[in-house]
Backbone as CSV, one residue per row, in Angstrom:
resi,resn,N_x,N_y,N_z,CA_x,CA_y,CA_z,C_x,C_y,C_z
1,UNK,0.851,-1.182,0.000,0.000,0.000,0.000,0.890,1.236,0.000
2,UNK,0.591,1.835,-0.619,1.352,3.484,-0.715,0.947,4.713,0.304
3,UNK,1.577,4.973,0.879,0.993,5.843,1.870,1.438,7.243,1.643
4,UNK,1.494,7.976,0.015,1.955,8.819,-0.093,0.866,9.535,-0.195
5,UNK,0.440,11.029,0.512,-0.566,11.444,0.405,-0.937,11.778,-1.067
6,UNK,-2.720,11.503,-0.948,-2.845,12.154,-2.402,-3.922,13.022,-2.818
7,UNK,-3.789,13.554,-3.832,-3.781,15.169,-4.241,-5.119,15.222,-5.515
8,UNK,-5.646,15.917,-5.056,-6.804,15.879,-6.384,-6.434,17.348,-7.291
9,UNK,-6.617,17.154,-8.611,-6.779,18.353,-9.689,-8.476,18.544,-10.443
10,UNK,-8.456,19.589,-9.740,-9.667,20.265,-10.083,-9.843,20.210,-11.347
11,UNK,-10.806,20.381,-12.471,-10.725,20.086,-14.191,-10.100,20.881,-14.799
12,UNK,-9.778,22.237,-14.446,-8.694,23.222,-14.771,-7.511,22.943,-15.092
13,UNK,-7.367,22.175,-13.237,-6.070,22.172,-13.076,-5.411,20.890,-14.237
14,UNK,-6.618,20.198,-14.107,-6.400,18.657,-14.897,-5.694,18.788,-16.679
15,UNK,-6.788,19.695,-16.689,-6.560,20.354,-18.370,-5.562,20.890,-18.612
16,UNK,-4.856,21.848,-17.751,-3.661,22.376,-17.934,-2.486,21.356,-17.956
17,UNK,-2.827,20.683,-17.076,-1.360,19.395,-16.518,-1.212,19.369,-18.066
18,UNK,-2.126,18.409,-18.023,-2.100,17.868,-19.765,-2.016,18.354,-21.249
19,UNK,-2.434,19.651,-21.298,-2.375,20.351,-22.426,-3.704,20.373,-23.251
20,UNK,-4.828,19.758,-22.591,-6.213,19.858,-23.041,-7.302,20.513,-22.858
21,UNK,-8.511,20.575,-23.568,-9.379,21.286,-22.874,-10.221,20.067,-22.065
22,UNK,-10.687,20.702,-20.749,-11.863,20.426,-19.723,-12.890,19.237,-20.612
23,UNK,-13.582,19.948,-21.630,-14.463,19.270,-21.966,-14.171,18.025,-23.134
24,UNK,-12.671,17.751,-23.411,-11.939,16.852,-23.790,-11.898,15.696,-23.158
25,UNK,-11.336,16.138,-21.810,-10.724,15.600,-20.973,-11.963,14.793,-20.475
26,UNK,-13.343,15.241,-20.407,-14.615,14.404,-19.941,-14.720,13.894,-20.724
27,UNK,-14.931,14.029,-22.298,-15.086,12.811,-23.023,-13.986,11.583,-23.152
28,UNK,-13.253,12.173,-23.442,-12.261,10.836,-22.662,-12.460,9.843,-21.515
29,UNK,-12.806,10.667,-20.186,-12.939,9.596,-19.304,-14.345,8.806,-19.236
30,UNK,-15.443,9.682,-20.196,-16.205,8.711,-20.105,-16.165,7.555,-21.228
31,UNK,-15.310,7.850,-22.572,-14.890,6.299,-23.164,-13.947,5.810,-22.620
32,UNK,-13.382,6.318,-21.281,-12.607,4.951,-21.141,-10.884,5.397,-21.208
33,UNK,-10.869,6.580,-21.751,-9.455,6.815,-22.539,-8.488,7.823,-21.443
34,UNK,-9.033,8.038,-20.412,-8.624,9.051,-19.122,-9.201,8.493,-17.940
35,UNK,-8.297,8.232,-17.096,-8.427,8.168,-15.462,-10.194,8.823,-15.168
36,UNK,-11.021,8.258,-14.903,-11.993,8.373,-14.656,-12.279,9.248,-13.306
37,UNK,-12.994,10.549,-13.455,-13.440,11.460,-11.850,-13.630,10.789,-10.775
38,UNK,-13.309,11.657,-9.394,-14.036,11.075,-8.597,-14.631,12.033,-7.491
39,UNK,-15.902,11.709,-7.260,-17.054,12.521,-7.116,-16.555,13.143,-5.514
40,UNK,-16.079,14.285,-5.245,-15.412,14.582,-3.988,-16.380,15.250,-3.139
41,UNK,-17.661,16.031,-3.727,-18.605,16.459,-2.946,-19.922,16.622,-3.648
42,UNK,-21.016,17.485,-3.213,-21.914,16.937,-3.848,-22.012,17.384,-5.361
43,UNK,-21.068,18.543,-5.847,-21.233,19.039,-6.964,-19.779,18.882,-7.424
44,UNK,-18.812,18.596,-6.976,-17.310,18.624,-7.069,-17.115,17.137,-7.867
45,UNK,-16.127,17.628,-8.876,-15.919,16.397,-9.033,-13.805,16.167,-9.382
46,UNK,-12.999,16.036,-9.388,-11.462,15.803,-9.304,-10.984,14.589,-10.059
47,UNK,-10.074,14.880,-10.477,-8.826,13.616,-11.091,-7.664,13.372,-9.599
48,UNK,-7.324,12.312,-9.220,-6.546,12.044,-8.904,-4.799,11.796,-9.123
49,UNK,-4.268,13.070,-8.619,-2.921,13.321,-9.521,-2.260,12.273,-9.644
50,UNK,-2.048,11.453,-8.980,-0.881,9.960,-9.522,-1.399,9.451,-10.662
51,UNK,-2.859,9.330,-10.637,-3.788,8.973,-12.362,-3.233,9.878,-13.504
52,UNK,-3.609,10.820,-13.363,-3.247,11.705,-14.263,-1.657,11.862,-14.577
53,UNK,-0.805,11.399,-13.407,0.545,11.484,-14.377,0.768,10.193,-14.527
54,UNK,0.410,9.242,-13.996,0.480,7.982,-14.538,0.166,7.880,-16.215
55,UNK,-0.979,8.334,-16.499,-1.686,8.625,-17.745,-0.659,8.753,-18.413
56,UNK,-0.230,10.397,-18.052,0.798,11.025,-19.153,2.606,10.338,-19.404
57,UNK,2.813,9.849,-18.821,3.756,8.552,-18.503,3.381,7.481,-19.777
58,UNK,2.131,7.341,-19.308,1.701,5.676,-20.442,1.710,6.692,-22.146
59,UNK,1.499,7.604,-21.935,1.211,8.269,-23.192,3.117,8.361,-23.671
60,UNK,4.094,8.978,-22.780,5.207,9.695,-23.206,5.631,7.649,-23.823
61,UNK,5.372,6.783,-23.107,6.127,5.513,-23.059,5.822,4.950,-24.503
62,UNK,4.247,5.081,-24.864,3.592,5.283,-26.531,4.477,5.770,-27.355
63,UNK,4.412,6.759,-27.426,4.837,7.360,-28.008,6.611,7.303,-28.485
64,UNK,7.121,6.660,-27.411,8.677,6.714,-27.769,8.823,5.308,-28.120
65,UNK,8.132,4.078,-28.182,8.132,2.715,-28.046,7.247,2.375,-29.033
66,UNK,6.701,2.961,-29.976,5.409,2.841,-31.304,5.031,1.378,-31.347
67,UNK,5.648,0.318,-31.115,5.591,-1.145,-31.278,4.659,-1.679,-30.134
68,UNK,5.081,-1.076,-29.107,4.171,-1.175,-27.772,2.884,-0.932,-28.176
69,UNK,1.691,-1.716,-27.915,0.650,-1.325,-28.056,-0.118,-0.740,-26.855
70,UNK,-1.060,0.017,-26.907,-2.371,0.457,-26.004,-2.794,-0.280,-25.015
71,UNK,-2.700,-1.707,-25.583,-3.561,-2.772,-24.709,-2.895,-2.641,-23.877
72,UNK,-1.608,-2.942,-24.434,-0.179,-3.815,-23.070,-0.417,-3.036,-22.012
73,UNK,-0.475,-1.716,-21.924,-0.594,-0.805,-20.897,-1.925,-0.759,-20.028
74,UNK,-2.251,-0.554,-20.701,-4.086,-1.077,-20.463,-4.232,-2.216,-19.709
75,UNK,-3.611,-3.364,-20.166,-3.806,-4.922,-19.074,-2.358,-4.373,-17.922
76,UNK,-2.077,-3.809,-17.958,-0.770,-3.624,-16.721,-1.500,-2.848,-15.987
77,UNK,-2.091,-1.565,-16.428,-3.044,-0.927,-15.270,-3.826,-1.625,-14.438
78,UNK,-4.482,-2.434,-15.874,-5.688,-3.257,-14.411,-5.190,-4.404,-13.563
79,UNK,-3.965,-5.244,-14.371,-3.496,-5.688,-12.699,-2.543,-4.963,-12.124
80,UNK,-2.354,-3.722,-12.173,-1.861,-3.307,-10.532,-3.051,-2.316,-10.164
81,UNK,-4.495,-2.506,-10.337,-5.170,-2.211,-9.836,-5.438,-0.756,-10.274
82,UNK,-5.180,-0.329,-11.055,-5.167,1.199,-11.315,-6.909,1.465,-12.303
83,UNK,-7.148,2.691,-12.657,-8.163,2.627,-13.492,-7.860,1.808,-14.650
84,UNK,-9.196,1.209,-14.972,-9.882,0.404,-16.055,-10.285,0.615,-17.319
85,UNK,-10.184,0.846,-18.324,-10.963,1.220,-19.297,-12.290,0.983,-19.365
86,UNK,-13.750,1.905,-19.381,-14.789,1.134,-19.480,-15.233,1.819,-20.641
87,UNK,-16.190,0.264,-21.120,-16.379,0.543,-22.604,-17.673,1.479,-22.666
């Protein structure tokens, strides 16, 4: 278990990390293709920063490794337990 505290990014903040817009960044997580929200209050909703640079990690690793596919990363997330892709 990791006991490093952790940090939520507001959709702003999320969008900026990444270089996207807000309303990108929701369609993405609802196909599946971005670390999925999580609902922090009753109208609030956050990315979890280790997700989100995890993300951008699996993306830089793509990108420099072209042979590597999507999946591979994709089945490594879900067994170490990380977000899922949902279809």
């Amino acid at each position: 278990m990791n006991d490093a505290p952790l940090k939520f990014l507001r959709r702003a903040q999320a969008a900026e990390r990444v270089g996207l817009s807000v309303s990108r960044l929701q369609r993405m997580a609802k196909a599946g293709l971005f670390p999925p929200m999580v609902k922090i209050g009753l109208r609030s909703v956050a990315w979890v920063e280790g997700d989100v640079d995890q993300w951008m990690r699996d993306r830089v690793k793509e990108a420099r490794h072209p042979g590597r596919r999507a999946e591979q990363s994709q089945q490594a997330r879900e067994k170490d337990g990380r977000w899922a892709e949902r279809a």
